[in-house]
C-alpha positions as CSV (number, residue, x, y, z in Angstrom):
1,X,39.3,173.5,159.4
2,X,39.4,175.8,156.5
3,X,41.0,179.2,158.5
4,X,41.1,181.3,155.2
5,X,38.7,184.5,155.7
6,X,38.2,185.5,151.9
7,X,34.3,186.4,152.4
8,X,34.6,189.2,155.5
9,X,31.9,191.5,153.3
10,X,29.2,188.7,153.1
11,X,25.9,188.6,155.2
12,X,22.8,186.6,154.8
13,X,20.7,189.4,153.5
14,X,17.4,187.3,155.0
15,X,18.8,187.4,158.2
16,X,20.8,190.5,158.3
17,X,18.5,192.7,156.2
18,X,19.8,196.0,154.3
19,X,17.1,198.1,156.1
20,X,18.5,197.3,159.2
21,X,22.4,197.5,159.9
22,X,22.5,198.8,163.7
23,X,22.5,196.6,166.9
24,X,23.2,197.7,170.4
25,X,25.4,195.0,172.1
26,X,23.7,196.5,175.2
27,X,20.4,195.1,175.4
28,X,21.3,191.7,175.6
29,X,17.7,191.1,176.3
30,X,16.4,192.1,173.2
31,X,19.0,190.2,171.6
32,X,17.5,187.1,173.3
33,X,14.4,188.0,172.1
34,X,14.9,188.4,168.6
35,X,17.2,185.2,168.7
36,X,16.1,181.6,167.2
37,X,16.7,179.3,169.7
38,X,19.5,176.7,168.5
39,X,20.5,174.3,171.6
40,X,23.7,172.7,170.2
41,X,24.7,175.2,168.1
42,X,28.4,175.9,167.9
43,X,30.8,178.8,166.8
44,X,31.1,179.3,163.1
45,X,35.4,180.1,163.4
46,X,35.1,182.2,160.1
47,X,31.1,183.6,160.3
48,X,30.7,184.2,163.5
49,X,31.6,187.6,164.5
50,X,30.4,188.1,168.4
51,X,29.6,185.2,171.0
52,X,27.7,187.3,174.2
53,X,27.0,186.0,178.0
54,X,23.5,186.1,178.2
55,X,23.7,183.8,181.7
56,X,23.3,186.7,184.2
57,X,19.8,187.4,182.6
58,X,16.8,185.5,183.8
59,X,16.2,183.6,180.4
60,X,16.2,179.8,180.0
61,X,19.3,180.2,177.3
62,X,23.1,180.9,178.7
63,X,24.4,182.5,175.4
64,X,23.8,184.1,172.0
65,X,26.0,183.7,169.0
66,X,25.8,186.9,165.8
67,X,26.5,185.0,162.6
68,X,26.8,186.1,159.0
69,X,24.9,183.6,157.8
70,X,22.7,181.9,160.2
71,X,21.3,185.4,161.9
72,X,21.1,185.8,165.7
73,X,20.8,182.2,167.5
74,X,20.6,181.6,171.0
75,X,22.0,178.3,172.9
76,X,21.6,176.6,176.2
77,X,24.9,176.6,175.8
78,X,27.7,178.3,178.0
79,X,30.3,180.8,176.5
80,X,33.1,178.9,177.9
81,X,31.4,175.3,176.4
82,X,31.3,177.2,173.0
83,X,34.7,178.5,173.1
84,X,36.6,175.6,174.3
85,X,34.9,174.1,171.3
86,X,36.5,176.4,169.1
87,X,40.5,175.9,170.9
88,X,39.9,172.4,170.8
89,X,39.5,172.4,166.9
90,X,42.4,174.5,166.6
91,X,45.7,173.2,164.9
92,X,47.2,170.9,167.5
93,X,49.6,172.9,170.3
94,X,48.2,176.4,168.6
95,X,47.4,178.2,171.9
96,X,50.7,177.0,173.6
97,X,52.8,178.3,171.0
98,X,50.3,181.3,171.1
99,X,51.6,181.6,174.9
100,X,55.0,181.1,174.3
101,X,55.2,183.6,171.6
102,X,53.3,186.3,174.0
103,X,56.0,185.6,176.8
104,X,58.7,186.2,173.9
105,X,57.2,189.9,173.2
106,X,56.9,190.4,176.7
107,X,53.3,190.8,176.3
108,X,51.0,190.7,179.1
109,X,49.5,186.6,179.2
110,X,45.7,187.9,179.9
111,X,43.0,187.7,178.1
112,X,44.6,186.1,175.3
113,X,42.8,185.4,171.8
114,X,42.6,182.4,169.8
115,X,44.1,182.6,166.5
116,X,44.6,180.4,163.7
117,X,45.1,181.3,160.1
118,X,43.0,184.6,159.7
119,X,40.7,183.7,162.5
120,X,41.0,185.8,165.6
121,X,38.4,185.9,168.6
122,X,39.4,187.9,171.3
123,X,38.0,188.1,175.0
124,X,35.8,191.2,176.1
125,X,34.6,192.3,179.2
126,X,31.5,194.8,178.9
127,X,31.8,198.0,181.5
128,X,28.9,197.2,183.3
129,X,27.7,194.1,182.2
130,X,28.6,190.2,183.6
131,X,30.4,187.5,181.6
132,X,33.0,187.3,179.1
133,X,32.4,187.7,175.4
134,X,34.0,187.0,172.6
135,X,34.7,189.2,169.2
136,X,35.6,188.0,165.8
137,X,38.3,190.1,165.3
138,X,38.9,189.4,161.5
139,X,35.5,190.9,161.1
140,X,36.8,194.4,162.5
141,X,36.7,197.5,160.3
142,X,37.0,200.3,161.8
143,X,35.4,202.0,165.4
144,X,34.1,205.7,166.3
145,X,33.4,206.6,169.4
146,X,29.7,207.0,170.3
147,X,28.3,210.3,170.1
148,X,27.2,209.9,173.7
149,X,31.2,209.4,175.0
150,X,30.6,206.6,176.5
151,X,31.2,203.3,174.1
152,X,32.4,202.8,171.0
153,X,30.6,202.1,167.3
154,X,32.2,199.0,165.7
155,X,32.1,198.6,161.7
156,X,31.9,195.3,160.3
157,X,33.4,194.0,157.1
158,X,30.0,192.6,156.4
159,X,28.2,196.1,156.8
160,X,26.8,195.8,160.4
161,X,27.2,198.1,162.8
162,X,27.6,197.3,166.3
163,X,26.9,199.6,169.9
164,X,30.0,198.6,172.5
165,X,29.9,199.2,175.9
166,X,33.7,199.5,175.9
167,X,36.1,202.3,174.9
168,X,37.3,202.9,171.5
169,X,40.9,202.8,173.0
170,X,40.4,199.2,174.8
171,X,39.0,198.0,171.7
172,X,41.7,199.3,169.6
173,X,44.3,197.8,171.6
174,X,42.6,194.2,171.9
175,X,42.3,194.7,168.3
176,X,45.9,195.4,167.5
177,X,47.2,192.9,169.9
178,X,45.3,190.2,167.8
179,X,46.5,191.6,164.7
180,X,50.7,191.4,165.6
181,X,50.6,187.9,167.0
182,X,48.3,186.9,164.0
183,X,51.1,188.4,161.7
184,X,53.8,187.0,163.8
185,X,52.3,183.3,164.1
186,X,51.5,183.4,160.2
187,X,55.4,184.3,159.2
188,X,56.7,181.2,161.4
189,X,56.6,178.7,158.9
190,X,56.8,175.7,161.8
191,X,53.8,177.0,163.3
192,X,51.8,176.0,159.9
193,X,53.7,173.1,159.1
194,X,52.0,170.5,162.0
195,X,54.0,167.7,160.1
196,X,58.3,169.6,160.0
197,X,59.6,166.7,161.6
198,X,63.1,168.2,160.8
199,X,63.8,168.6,164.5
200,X,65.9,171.8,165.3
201,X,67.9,171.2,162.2
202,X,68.2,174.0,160.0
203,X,66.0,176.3,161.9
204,X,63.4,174.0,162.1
205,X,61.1,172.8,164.7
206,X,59.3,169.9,165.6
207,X,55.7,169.4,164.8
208,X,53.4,169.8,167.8
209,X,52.5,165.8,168.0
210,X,56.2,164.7,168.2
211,X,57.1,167.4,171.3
212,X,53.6,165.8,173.1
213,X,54.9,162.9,171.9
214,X,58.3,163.7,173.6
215,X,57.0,165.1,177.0
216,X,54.7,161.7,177.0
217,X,58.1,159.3,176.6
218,X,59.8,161.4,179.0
219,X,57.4,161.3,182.0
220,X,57.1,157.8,182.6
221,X,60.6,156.9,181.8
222,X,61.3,159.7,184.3
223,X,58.9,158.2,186.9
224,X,59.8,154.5,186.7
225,X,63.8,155.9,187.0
226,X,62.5,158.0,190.1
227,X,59.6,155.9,191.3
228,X,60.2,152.5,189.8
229,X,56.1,152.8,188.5
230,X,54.6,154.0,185.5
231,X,52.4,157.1,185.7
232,X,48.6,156.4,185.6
233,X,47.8,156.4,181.9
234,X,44.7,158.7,182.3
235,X,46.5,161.5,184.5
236,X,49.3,161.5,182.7
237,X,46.7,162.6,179.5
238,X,45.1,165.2,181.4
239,X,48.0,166.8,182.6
240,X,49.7,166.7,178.9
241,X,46.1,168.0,178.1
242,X,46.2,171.0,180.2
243,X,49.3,172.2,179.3
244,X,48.6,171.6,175.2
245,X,45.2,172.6,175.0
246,X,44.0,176.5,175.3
247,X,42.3,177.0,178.9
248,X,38.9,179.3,177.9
């Protein structure tokens, strides 16, 4: 999965034109509306720069997806299918060195974004509006507040503009949150390297497969010592799973 972000000012120009560079995140009705519907569609981790909840409207599709390149597209989709798409395609153990990292800063654990490389999508709640969203981050420019007070006007790299129904403050901090534990993962050399099987030696750390690995040897040696049986192969994976994998 190519994580490097070196095109943040390109648009489709067909589907994004020049004449119009304004959308209010608001109307998630008219977004539907203008959307082409795409059933299997999934998150672009680089192009895609807002994933919105469109299941508390009465329309047949459950999300819509605002890509650089492939325009507005709706999906029968779920936000949570799409997203746990994206953590799943993530470098193996990302999220739960994400987690451990966050409980090192003493940062609070909620509404944590998934990162890897330059890509950053962080969780958004809309004042007034159901279901969680998701922002590309790396896409973020700068933000005004709207003349009216009461949401903030995001700047994208690629030119568009964007009508929030969150504060400038909220946004900023979500924002900045992203942008410190991007910094932070990206100077840990380990957390690149999936395949450092130095161990602890030298400051190193072992990739992410051999410390699964590890937990997986040392639960069913631990419950055929305390329970003279093996766990059950398939719940043994699940629960390795769970604690691995991102929950979205």
């Amino acid at each position: 999965m190519d994580t490097k972000y070196d095109f943040r000012r390109y648009r489709n120009k067909q589907q994004w034109p020049a004449t119009e560079t304004s959308y209010d995140l608001t109307d998630l009705a008219g977004l539907v509306s203008r959307s082409e519907r795409l059933d299997g569609a999934q998150v672009d981790y680089l192009q895609t720069f807002f994933v919105l909840d469109t299941s508390q409207l009465a329309v047949e599709v459950n999300a819509v997806i605002l890509d650089s390149q492939r325009g507005i597209i709706s999906t029968i989709q779920t936000v949570p299918q799409l997203m746990r798409q994206v953590a799943l395609e993530l470098r193996f153990g990302a999220q739960q060195q994400l987690r451990e990292l966050v409980d090192s800063l003493g940062l609070t654990p909620f509404k944590l974004p998934l990162i890897c490389g330059d890509m950053q999508f962080i969780p958004m709640t809309f004042r007034h509006f159901a279901g969680r969203h998701w922002f590309g981050a790396h896409q973020f420019n700068f933000a005004t507040t709207l003349p009216t007070g009461t949401g903030t006007l995001l700047q994208l790299w690629n030119g568009l503009h964007l009508a929030l129904p969150v504060s400038k403050r909220a946004l900023g901090h979500q924002v900045q949150r992203a942008k410190v534990l991007q910094q932070r993962l990206a100077a840990d050399r380990a957390y690149y390297d999936r395949f450092n099987y130095g161990g602890a030696i030298g400051g190193q750390r072992l990739a992410p497969e051999l410390v699964q690995a590890s937990y997986r040897n040392f639960s069913q040696h631990l419950n055929v010592v305390c329970y003279d049986a093996p766990l059950d192969h398939h719940d043994l994976e699940e629960t390795l799973a769970d604690y691995f994998v991102v929950r979205v």
